[in-house]
BALODO-45006 format. One record per residue (C-alpha): x, y, z; residue number from 1; residue in three letters. Coordinates in nm, 3 decimals, decimal comma, always signed. Each point is the difference from the previous one (the first is absolute). Layout:
@c1 X&c2 Y&c3 Z&mifi NUM&mike ALA
...
***
This chain:
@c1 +9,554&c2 +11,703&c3 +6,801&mifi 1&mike UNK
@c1 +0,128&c2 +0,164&c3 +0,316&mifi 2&mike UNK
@c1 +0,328&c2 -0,134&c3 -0,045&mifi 3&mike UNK
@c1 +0,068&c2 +0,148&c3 -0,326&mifi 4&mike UNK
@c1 -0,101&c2 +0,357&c3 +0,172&mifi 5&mike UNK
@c1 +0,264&c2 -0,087&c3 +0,244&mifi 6&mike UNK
@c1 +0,250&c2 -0,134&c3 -0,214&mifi 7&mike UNK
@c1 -0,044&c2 +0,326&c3 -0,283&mifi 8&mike UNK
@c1 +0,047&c2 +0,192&c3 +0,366&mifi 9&mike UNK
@c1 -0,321&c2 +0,148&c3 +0,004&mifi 10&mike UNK
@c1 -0,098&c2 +0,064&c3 +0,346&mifi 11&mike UNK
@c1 -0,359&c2 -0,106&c3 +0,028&mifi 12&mike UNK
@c1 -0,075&c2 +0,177&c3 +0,346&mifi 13&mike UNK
@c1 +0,084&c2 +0,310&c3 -0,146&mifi 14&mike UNK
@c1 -0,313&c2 +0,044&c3 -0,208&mifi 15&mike UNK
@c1 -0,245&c2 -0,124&c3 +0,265&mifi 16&mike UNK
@c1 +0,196&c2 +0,133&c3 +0,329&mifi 17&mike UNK
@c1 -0,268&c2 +0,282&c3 +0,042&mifi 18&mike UNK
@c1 -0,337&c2 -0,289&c3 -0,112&mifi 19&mike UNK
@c1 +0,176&c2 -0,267&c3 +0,256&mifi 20&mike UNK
@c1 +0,095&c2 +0,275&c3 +0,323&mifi 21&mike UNK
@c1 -0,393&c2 +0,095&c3 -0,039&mifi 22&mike UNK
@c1 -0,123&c2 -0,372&c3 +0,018&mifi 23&mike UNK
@c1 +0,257&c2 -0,098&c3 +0,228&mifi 24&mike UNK
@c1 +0,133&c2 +0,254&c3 +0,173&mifi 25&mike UNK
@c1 +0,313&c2 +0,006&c3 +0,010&mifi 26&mike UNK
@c1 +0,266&c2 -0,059&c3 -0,297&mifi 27&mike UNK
@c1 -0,014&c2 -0,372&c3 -0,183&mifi 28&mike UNK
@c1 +0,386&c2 -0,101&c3 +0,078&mifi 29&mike UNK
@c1 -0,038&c2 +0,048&c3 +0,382&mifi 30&mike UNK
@c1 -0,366&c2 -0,148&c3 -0,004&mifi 31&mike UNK
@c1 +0,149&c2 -0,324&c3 -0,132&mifi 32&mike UNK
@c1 +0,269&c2 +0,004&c3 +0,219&mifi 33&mike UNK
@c1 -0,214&c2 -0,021&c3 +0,335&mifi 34&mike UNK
@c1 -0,119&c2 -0,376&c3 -0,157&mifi 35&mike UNK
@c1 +0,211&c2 -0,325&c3 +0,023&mifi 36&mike UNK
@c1 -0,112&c2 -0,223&c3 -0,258&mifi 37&mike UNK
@c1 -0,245&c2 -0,258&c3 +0,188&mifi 38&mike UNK
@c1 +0,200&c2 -0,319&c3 -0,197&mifi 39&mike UNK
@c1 +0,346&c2 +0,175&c3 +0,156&mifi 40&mike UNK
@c1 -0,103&c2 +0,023&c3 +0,357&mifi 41&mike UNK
@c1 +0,179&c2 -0,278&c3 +0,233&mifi 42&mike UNK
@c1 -0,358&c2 -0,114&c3 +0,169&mifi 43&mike UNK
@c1 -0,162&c2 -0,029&c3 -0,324&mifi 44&mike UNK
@c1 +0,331&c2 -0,212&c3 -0,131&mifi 45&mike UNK
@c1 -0,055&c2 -0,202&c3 +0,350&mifi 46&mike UNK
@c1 -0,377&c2 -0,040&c3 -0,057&mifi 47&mike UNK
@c1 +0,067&c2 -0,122&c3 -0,395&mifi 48&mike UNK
@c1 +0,262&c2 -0,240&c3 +0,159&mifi 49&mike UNK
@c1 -0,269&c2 -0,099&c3 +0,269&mifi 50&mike UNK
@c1 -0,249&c2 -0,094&c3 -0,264&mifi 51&mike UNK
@c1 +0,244&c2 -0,217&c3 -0,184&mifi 52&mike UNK
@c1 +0,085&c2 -0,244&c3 +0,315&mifi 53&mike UNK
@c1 -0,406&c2 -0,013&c3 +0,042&mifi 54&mike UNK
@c1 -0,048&c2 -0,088&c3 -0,361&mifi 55&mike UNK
@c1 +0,292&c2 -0,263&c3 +0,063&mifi 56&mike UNK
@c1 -0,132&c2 -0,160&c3 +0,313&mifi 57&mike UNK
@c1 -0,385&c2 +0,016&c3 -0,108&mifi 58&mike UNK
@c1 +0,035&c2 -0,254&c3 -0,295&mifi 59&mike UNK
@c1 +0,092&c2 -0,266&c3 +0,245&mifi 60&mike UNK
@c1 -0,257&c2 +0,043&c3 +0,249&mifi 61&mike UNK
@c1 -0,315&c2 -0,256&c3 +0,020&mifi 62&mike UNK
@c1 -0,278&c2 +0,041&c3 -0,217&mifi 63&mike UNK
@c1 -0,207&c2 +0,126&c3 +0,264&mifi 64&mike UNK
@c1 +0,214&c2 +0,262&c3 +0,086&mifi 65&mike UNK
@c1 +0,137&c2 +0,093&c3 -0,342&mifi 66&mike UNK
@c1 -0,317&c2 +0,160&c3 -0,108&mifi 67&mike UNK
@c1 -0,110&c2 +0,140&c3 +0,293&mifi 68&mike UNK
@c1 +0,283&c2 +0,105&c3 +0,261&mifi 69&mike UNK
@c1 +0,250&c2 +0,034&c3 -0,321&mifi 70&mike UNK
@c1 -0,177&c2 +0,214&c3 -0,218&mifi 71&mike UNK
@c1 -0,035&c2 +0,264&c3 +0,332&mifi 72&mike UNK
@c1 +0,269&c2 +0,017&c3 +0,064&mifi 73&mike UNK
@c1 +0,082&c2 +0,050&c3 -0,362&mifi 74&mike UNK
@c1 -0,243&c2 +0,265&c3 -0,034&mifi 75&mike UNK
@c1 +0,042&c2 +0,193&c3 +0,320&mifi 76&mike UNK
@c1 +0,378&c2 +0,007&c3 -0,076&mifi 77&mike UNK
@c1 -0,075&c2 +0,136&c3 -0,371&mifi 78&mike UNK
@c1 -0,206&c2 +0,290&c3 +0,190&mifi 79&mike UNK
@c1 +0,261&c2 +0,055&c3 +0,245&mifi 80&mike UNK
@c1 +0,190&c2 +0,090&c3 -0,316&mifi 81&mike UNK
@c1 -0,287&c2 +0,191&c3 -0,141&mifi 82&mike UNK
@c1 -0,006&c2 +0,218&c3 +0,346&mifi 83&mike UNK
@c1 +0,391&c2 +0,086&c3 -0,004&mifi 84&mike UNK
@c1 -0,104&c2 +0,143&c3 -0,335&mifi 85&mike UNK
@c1 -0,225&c2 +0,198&c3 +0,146&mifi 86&mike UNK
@c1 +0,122&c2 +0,131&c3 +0,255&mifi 87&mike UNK
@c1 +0,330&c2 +0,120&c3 -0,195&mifi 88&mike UNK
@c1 -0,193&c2 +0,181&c3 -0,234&mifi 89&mike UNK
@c1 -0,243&c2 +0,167&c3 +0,260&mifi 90&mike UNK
@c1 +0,110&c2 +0,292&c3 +0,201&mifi 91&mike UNK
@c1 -0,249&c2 -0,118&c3 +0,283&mifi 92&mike UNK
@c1 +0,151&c2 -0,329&c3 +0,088&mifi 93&mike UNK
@c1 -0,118&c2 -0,079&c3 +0,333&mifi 94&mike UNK
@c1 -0,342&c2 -0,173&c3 -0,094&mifi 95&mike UNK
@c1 +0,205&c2 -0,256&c3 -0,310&mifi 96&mike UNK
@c1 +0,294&c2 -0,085&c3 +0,270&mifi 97&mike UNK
@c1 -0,231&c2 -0,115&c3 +0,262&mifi 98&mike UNK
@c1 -0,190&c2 -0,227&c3 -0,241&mifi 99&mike UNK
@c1 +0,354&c2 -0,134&c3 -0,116&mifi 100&mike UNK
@c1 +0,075&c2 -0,075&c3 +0,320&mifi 101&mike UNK
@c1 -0,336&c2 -0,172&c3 +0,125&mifi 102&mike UNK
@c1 +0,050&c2 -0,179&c3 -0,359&mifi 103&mike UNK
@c1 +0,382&c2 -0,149&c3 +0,129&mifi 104&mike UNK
@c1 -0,208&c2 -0,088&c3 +0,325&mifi 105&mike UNK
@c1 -0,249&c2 -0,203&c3 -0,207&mifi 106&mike UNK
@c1 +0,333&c2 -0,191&c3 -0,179&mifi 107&mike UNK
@c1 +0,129&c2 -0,085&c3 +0,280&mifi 108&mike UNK
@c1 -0,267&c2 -0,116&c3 +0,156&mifi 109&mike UNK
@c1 -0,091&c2 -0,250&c3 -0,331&mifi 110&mike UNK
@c1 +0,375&c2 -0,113&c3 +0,013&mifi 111&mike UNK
@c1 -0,008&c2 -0,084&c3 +0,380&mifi 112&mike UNK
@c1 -0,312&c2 -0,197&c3 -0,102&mifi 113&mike UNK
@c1 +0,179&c2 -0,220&c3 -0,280&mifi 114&mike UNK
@c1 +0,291&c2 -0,062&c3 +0,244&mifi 115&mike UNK
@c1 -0,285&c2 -0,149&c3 +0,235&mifi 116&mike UNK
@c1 -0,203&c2 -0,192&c3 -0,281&mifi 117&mike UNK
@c1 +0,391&c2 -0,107&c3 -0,084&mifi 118&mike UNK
@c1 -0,061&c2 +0,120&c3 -0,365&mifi 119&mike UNK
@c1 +0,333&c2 +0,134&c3 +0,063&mifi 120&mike UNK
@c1 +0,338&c2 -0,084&c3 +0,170&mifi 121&mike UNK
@c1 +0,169&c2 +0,190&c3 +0,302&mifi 122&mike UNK
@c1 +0,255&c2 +0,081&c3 -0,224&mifi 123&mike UNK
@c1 -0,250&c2 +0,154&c3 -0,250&mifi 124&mike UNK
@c1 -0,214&c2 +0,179&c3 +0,285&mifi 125&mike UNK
@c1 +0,343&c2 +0,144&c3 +0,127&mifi 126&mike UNK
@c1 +0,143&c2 +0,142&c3 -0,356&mifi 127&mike UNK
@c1 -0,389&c2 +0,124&c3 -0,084&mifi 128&mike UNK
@c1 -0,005&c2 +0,127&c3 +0,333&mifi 129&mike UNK
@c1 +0,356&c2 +0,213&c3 -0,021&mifi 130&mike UNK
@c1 -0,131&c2 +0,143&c3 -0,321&mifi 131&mike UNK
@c1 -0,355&c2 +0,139&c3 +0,149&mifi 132&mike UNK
@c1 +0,173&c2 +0,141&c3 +0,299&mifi 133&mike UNK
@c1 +0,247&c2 +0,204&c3 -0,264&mifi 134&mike UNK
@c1 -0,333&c2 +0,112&c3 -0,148&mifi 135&mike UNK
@c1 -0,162&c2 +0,093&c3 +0,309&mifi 136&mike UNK
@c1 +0,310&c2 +0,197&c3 +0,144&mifi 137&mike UNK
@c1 +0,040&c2 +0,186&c3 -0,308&mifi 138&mike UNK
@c1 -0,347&c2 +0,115&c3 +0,044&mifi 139&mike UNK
@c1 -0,017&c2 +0,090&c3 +0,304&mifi 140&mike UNK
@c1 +0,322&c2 +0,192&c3 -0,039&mifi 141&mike UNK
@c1 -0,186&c2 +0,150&c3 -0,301&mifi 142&mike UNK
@c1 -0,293&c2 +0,102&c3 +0,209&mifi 143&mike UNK
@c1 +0,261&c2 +0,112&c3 +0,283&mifi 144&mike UNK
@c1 +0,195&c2 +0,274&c3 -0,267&mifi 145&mike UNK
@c1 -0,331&c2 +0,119&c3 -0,129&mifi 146&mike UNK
@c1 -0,076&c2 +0,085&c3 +0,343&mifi 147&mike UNK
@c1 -0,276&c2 -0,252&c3 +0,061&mifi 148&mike UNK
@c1 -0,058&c2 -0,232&c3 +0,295&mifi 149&mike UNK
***
């Protein structure tokens, strides 16, 4: 429906500028503006790509550890994802970015356990490894332009 306003070249903001600056504050166009899209930001691409190589490597680990260890990691890398959400669409962001980043702690710390348990290979623990420091270095850079320690 919104694209037929926009394709007849009906301005939609121009009806509801003075409804949206009282809710929001300030005009609609430069509200929106101040947002990346979460799915567009580079961490939360590296995160989605981190997820993948755990989904890959999980299915071959041991029973014992596929259900435990596996799902986790799974799960804490899911809410990692969750948390980059947040925290781009929060104006606050200190409180999300720290949990991110004590959630990265808690993945590395499972995958450095399955390189021990040898559930994975070296070679695995080192390309796994590669993609959680990207993670971790783009939050902390994150927390670093928002002006956080």
């Amino acid at each position: 429906m919104v694209f037929l306003y926009v394709a007849s070249g009906i301005n939609l903001f121009d009806s509801f500028d003075n409804l949206i600056i009282g809710v929001w504050g300030e005009a609609p166009i430069n509200f929106f503006k101040k947002m990346a899209l979460y799915s567009e930001l580079p961490v939360y691409k590296s995160t989605y790509d981190l997820l993948l190589g755990i989904f890959r490597f999980t299915k071959d680990f041991g029973k014992e550890y596929k259900y435990t260890v596996g799902e986790s990691l799974k799960k804490e890398t899911i809410e990692l994802l969750t948390l980059i959400y947040r925290a781009n669409v929060r104006r606050d962001k200190q409180e999300v970015l720290q949990e991110a980043r004590e959630r990265i702690e808690v993945i590395r710390l499972f995958i450095r356990l399955m390189k021990d348990m040898q559930q994975i290979s070296v070679k695995q623990f080192v390309q796994i490894n590669e993609a959680v420091e990207n993670v971790s270095k783009q939050l902390s850079g994150w927390q670093k332009a928002m002006g956080y320690k």
